[in-house]
Every structure is written in structure tokens, then in C-alpha cells.
C-alpha positions in Angstrom: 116.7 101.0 98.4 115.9 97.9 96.3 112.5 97.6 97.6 112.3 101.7 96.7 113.6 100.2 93.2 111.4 96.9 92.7 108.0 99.2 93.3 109.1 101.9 90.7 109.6 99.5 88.1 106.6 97.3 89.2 104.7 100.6 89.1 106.4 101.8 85.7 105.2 98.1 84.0 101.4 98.2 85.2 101.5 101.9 84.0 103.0 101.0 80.5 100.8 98.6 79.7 97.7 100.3 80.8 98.9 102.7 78.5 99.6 100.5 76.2 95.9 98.7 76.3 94.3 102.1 76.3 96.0 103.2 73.0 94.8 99.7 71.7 91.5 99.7 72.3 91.6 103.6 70.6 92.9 101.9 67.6 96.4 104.4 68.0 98.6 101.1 68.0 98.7 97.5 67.7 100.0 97.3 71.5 98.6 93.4 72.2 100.5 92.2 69.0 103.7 93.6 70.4 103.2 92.2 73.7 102.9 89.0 73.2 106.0 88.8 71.5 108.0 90.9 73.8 106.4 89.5 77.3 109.1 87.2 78.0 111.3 90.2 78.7 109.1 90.7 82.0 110.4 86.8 82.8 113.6 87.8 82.3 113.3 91.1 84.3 111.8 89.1 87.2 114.9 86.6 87.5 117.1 90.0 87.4 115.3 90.8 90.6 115.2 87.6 91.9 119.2 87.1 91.8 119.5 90.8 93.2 117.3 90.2 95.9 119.8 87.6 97.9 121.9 85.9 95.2 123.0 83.0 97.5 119.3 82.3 98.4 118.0 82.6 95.4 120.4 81.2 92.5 117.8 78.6 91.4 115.1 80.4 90.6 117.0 83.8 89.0 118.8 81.1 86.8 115.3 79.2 86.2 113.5 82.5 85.2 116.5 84.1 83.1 116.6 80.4 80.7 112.9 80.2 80.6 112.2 83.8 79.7 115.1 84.1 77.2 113.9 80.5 75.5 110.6 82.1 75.6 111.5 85.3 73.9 113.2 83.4 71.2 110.6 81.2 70.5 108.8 84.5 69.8 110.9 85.9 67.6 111.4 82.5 65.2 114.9 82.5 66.3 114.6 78.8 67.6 111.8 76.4 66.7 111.7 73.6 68.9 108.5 73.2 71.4 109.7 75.4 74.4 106.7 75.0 76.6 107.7 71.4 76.5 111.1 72.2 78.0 109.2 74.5 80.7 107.9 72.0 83.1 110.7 69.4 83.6 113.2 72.6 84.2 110.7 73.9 87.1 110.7 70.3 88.4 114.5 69.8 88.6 114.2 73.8 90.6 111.8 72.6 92.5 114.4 69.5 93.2 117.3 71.4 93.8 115.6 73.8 96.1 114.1 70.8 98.5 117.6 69.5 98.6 119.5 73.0 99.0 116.9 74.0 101.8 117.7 70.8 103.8 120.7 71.1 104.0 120.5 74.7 105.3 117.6 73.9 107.8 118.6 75.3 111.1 116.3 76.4 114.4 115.2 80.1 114.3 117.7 83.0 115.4 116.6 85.6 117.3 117.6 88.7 117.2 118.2 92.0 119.0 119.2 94.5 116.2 116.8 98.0 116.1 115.6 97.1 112.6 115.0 94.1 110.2 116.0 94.1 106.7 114.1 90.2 105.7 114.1 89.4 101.9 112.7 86.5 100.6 112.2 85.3 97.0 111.3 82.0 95.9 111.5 80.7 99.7 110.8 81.3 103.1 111.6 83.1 106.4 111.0 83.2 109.8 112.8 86.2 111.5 112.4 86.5 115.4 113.1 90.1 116.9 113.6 90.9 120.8 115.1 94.3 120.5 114.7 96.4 123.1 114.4 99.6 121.2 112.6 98.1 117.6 112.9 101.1 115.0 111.3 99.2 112.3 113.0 98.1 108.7 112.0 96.4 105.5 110.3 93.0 104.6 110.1 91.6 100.8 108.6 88.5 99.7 108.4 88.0 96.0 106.7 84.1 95.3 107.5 83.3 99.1 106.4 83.7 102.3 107.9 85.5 105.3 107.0 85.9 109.0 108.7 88.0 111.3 108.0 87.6 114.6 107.9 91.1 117.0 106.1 89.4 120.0 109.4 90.0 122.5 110.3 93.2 120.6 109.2 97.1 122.4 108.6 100.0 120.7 109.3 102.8 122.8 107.2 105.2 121.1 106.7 104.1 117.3 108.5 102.4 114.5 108.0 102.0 110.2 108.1 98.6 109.1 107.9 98.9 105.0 106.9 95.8 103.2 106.7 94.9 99.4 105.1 91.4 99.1 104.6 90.5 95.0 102.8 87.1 94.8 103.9 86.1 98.3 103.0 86.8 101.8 104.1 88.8 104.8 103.2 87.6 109.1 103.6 90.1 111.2 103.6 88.9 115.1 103.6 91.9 117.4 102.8 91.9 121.3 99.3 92.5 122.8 99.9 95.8 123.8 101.0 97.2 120.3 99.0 99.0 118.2 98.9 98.6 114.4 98.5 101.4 111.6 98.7 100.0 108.0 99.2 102.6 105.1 100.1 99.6 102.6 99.0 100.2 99.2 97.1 97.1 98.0 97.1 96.1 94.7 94.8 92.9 93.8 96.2 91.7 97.3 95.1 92.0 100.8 95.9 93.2 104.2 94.3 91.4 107.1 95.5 93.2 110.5 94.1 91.2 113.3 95.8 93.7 115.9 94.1 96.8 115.1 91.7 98.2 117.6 92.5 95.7 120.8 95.3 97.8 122.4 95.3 101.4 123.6 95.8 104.4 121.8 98.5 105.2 123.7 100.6 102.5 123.8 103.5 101.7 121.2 102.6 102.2 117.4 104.0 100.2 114.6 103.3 101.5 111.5 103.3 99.4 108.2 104.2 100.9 104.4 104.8 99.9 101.4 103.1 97.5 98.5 101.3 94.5 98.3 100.5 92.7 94.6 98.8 89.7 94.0 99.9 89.0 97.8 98.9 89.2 101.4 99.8 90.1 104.6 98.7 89.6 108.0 99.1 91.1 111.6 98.4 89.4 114.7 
């Protein structure tokens, strides 16, 4: 549901302001002049996400991105008039600080487990989920400015299963057993999908199936 969510509104943005630039460059309306005064809102809209993604992972960085883009936006409207850009980088550095720290003390060996279907989301972070169900159904994977790797290799598929992914500015690994065989329908927007698995297994065996979105992203199968 929230990855269903995150790609309607992604797609909603890029088709506004394509819409937007169009009606510009026919002289209809002054849309770059009212973007970059209003573009901070997408900030803000991206630490909305970020906090409703996993909260308790992801605190930091919602918090970061909702103070950064709200000092932004009021920079742009003259409502403060101090230099914001100068706040900008020391804030990201004390994230960056708190995250190191947070993540330590939460560092723990991989869990596997057995459950039919994954539901990963990472933001701001990273994962590493490993799978050994006995009857994998497939699930959902988002990484939005992290990097996530689940790994399939003890996993079967008794005859197929979805996987649907949504990486924006991050990166998805997919490890999935020799015998497996690999179908992407992932929509790639300025990303890419590298899948390393498709054509050495048999077209009979087990089919994993990947959907979903990839912006400014990657992911890889192997």
C-alpha cells in the first residue's frame, strides 16, 4: 500500500512539472518562477515519506528533511533572512553523526527468515534480509537514499512468486538460487536494472518475477 502510494505521488510530481515546463516554454505561465520558490515543499514532502516509511528507523533523516525544507521554503518567501544554506551542511553532519552512533548500537548478525513473503523498507539506511522459506510467495522492497539486499539463495519457489520493488535514489540486491529464473517488468526511470540471473536456468524451473519502480536508482539480480 505505501509503495502503491509513494509511486502515484512520485508519478503525479514528474507529471506536474512536465506540465508545468511545457506551459512555460509556450509562454502560458511563468511555471520556473513559481518553482523555485515553492520547491522546498518537495523537501518537506520527502521527509513525510521518509518518517512513514519506518518511523523508528528513520527519525533522523524525516526530522533533517522536514527542518531543512521548511527553513528553505521560508527563506523563499522572505519570511526569515538569515543565510540558510549556511545552516544546511553542519545539520546534515550532526544526521550523519547521530545515524553512525544509532546504527552501532543496533548492529546485530543477519536474521533469517522463513515467512512466505518479505515486506523490506529502507530509507536513509540499509538492509540485509535473508529468506529460507519453503514456499517464497514474493512481497515488497523499498529503498529510498539507501541500499537493500535480500537474500533468496535458500528460499524455493514452488511455481512462481512477485517481488515488487520501488528503489528512489537507492539500490535493491536480489540473491536468488541457481536454478531460478528471473523476469523483470520494473519500470526504469533514469535508473537501471542489471539482472545477472536471466537466461542461465531453465525455463521450467521456478519464476520470480520483479515489479515495480526504479528512479535515479538501481537494482541487481544475481
Amino acid at each position: 500500500m505505501k509503495q502503491t502510494i509513494l509511486r502515484n505521488v512520485t508519478g503525479i510530481i514528474i507529471l506536474a512539472v512536465g506540465a508545468g515546463a511545457l506551459l512555460d516554454a509556450l509562454n502560458v505561465t511563468a511555471f520556473w518562477g513559481l518553482f523555485g520558490t515553492w520547491w522546498p515543499v518537495l523537501v518537506i514532502l520527502a521527509g513525510i515519506f521518509t518518517a512513514a516509511g519506518d518511523f523508528r528507523r528513520n527519525y533522523i533523516w524525516a526530522l533533517v528533511l522536514g527542518v531543512v525544507g521548511t527553513l528553505l521554503l521560508l527563506r523563499n518567501l522572505d519570511v526569515v533572512s538569515f543565510n540558510v544554506f549556511g545552516l544546511i551542511f553542519p545539520i546534515i553532519l550532526i544526521a550523519v553523526g547521530l545515524s553512525v552512533l544509532v546504527s552501532t548500537t543496533r548492529r546485530h548478525k543477519t536474521p533469517t527468515t522463513t515467512h512466505a513473503t518479505d515486506d523490506v523498507s529502507v530509507i536513509f539506511s540499509g538492509s540485509e534480509t535473508v529468506n529460507a522459506a519453503k514456499d517464497y510467495q514474493g512481497g515488497r522492497v523499498t529503498a529510498i537514499f539507501g541500499g537493500a539486499v535480500l537474500d533468496l539463495r535458500d528460499a524455493t519457489i514452488k511455481k512462481e512468486a512477485t517481488l515488487d520493488i520501488t528503489a528512489l535514489f537507492g539500490g535493491v540486491e536480489i540473491r536468488v538460487p541457481r536454478e531460478w529464473r528471473v523476469v523483470s517488468k520494473i519500470t526504469p526511470i533514469a535508473g537501471g536494472v542489471e539482472n545477472k540471473a536471466q537466461g542461465k536456468d531453465e525455463h521450467d524451473g521456478p519464476v520470480l518475477v520483479l515489479t515495480g519502480m526504479v528512479a535515479l536508482g538501481g537494482v541487481e539480480v544475481k
